[in-house]
N, C-alpha and C positions, 0 to 999 in steps of 0.2 A: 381200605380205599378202593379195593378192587369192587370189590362187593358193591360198596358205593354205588361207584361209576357203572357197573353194569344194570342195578334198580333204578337207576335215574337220577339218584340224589343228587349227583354231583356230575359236572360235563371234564372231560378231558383238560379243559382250560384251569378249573376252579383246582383240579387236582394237585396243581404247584402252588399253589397261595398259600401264605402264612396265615394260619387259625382258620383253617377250613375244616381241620381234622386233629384233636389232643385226644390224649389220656383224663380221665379224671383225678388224676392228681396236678396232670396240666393247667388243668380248667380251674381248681383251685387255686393255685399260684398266682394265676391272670387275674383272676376276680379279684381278689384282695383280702381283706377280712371284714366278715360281718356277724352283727348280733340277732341271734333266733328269738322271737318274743311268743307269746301266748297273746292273740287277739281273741278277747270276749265275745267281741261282738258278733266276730264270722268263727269264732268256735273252730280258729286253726290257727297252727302255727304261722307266724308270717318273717319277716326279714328285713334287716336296716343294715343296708351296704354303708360301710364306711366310705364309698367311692361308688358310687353310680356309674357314672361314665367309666369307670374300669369297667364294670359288668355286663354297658351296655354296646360298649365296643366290641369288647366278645363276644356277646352273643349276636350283636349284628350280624359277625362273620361265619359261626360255630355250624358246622351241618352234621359234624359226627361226631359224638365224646364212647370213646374206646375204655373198657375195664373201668366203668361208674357204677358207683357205688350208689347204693340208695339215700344220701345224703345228697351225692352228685344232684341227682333227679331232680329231687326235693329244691334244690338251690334256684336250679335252672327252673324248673314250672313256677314254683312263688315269684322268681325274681319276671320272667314273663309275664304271670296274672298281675303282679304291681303293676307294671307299666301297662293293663288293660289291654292285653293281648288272650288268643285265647288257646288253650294248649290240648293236644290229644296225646298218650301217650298209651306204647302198648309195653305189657309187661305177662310175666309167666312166673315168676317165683315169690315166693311168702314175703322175701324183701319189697320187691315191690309193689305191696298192697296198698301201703300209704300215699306212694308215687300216684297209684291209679286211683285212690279215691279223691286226691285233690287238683288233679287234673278234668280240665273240662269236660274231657272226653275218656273215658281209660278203654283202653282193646286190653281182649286177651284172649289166647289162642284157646284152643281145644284141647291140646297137651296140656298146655298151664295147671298147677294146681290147684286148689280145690279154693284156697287161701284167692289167690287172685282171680280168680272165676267171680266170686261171690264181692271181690270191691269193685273190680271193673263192671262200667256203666254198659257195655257190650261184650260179648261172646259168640268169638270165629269158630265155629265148631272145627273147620280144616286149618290147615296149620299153612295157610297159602298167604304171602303178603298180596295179590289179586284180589284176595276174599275181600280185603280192607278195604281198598280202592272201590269194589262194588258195594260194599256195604252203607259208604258213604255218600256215591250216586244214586241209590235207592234212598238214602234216607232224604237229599237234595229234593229227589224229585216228589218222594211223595209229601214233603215240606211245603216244595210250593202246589202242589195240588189242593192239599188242605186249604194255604193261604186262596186259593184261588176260588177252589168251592166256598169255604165263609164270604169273599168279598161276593161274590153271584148271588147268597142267601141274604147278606145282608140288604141289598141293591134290591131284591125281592120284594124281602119284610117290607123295606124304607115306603115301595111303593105301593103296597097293597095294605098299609095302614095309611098315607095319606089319602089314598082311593076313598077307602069306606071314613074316614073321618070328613072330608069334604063332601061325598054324596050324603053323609049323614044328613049333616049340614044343612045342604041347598034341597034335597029329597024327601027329607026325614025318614027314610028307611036304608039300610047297606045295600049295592047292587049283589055280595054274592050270598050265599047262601052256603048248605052243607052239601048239596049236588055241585 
């Protein structure tokens, strides 16, 4: 909880609340019980809460699951991506390779092994939670730069082919040329 509160996760206030912070066996109990299935379609395992609203109550409140197990993970990211949310998770051992491949986003450190290196979708070379935070505003920004350059190119194309289509037209020859 300490740890918490000093990264940010969590403010001095939330630190008293009930189900801010369990164990993974906690976190078990609270959920309730559900069935693992095989979906063909998305070619992953997915999950049918006996009780929804037990799962989604906890995880409404849930900011840190202590001693989770890779099933833990597992619960929480599928029971997240059901409800159309979208999950990052970072991970460093063999266990949780599956956690990081079926999550939106998987981080793994530069200590990690070899095993999680290669399912996660990025690689911190330094072993700094900062690195995270930047790696994410870099990817933000050059996101919308992209978005920004295509929408300028497109606005371009849009008007330098109505151009030579209507001079065609009314001209009968294009105003540009190869100069």
């Amino acid at each position: 909880m300490s740890v918490a509160e000093k990264v940010g996760i969590i403010n001095p206030e939330e630190k008293r609340l009930d189900g801010i912070a369990m164990t993974g066996e906690e976190f078990r109990k609270k959920i309730g019980e559900y069935e693992k299935y095989w979906d063909p379609y998305e070619e992953e395992y997915r999950l049918k809460f006996k009780s929804k609203n037990r799962f989604y109550n906890v995880k409404s409140r849930l900011r840190i699951i202590a001693r989770a197990t890779d099933e833990d993970k597992l619960i929480l990211i599928q029971g997240i991506k059901q409800e159309g949310g979208l999950v990052a998770m970072s991970g460093d051992k063999v266990s949780d390779a599956t956690a990081l491949r079926m999550a939106n986003v998987g981080l793994s450190m530069g200590s990690g092994c070899t095993v999680a290196k290669e399912n996660a979708d990025l690689v911190i070379l330094d072993n700094d939670f900062h690195s995270i935070n930047n790696a994410i505003m870099w990817g933000r920004m050059i996101f919308d730069n992209v978005r920004k350059f295509m929408q300028f190119q497109l606005t371009i194309n849009i008007s330098l082919c109505l151009i030579v289509i209507l001079s065609s037209m009314t001209l009968g020859n294009s105003p540009f040329n190869v100069i």
